[in-house]
N, C-alpha and C positions, 0 to 999 in steps of 0.2 A: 235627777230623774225627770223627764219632758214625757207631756202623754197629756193630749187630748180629748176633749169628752164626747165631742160629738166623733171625730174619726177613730178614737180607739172602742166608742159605742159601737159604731157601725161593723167597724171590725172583729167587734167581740160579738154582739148579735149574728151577723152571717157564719161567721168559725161554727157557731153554739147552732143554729138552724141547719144548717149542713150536716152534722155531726147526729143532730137527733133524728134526721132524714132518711141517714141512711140508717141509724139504727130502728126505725120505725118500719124500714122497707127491709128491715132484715127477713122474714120470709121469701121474698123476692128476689135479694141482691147475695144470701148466703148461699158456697156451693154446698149442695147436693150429696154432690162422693167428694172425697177426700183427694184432694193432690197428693200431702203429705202425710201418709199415714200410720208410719208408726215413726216414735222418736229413737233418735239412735241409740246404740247398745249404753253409753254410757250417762249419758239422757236419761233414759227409760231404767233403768238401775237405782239414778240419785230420784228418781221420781217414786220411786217406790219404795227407796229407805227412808224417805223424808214424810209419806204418808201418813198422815193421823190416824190413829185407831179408830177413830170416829171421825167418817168423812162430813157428815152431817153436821156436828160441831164446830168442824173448820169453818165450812160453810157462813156457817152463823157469824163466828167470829171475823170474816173476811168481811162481809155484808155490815157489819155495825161498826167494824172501822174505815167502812169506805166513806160512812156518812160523816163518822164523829171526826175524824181527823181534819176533815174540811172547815167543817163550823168553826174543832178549836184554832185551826191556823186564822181564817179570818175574824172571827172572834177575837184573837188577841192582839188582831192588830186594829181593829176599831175601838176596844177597848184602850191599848196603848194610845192614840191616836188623839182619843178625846180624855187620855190622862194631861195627855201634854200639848191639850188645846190645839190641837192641828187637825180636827176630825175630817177633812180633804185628802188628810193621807192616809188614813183609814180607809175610806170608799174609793180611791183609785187602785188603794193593794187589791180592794175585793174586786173592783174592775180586771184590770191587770192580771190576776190570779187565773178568773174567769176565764180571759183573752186564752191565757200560756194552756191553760189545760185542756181547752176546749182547739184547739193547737194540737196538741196530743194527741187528746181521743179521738180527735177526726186524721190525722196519722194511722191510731191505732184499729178503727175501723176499716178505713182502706187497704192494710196489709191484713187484717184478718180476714177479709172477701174475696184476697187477691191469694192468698198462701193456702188457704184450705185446709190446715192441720187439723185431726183429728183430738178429741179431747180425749185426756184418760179413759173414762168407761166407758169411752168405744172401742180400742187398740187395748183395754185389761179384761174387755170382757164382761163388765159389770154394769150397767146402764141401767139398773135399779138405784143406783147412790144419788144421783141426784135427777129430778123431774126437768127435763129438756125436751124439745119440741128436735124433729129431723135438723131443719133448717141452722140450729144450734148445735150440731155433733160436730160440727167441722171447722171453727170459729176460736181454735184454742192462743194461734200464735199472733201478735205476743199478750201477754197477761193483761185483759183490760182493769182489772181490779188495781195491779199493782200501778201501772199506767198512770189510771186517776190521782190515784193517791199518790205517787211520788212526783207528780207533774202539780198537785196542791202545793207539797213540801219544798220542794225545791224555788219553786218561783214564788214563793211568798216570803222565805227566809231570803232568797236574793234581794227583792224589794225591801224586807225590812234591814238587812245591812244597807244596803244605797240608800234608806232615810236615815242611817245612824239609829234605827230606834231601839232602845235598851230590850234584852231578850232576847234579840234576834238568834242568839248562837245556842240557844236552848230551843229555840224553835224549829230549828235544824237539825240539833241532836236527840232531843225529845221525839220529835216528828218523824226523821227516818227511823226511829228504833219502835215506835207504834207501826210504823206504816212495815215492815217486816209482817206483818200478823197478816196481812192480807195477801205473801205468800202460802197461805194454809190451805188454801184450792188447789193454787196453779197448778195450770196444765203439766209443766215440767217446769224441772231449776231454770231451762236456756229462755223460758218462755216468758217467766218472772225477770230474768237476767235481762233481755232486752228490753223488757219495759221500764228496767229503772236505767238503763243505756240509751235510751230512744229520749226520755225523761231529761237527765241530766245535763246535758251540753246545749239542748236544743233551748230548753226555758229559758235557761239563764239568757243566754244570747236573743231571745224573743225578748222578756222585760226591758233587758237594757236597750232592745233599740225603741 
């Protein structure tokens, strides 16, 4: 594994500044009316068997493992790191991680401003389920939640296979089966589905270069 501090800083800074940019200018940069707005028959069917009884609950549960699943993947690998006296490779996975996801999110920001999908309680009707501002009805595709979180998991279990570091395949298996839980919002299954598709081929190939 080769990676630079000062060029994969830079690189990870500007990904990470660009990325909060546009989501800072989200009043600005989101549309308005819906390009895409209703999902289709088959879509919109598995998005509404898969619904929680309590949307508010999902909510919750989406939101507190978008945060926790990040700490523990890096967490275990700067703990690992400085189990086994190598804490350089600790603070690069967290570099690195940083890099790949922030990689993602600024992906997943630019197809959500370019695509326009409607989110569920706009197209079900219901826009009392959760408190959204206009700018945010139309921002559904594809899943930022799962997005984060599976662009954490994946490129941090890649990093830790390429150090050899023990765990690593529990960090993967562990990780994706937590990070499922922050399907409990999405927009739709296709919306979740791409963001672990957008996620997966792309990290891996980002770390390793």
């Amino acid at each position: 594994l080769s990676y630079d501090w000062t060029v994969d800083g830079i690189v990870t800074g500007g990904l990470a500044v660009s990325t909060l940019t546009q989501l800072l200018l989200n009043n600005q940069l989101a549309p308005l009316d819906c390009k895409w707005c209703v999902p289709g028959s088959i879509d919109g069917d598995l998005s509404k068997s898969v619904s929680w009884s309590n949307p508010t609950a999902a909510n919750t549960v989406s939101n507190v493992m978008q945060y926790a699943i990040p700490v523990g993947v890096m967490g275990f690998g700067l703990v690992q790191s400085y189990r086994l006296d190598d804490p350089a490779a600790g603070w690069s996975s967290v570099l690195l991680i940083t890099q790949a996801t922030s990689l993602a999110m600024l992906a997943n920001v630019i197809v959500k401003y370019s695509v326009g999908r409607s989110r569920p309680y706009v197209w079900q009707g219901t826009p009392d389920l959760y408190p959204a501002t206009v700018s945010d009805a139309n921002v559904s595709f594809f899943g930022g939640h799962t997005t984060f979180v599976f662009a954490v998991v994946v490129s941090g279990s890649t990093l830790f296979f390429m150090q050899d570091m023990p765990g690593a395949p529990w960090v993967l298996g562990v990780g994706l089966a937590a990070a499922t839980f922050t399907f409990a919002p999405a927009p739709t299954p296709a919306a979740a589905a791409a963001g672990c598709a957008r996620d997966t081929p792309s990290d891996r190939r980002w770390v390793s270069w």
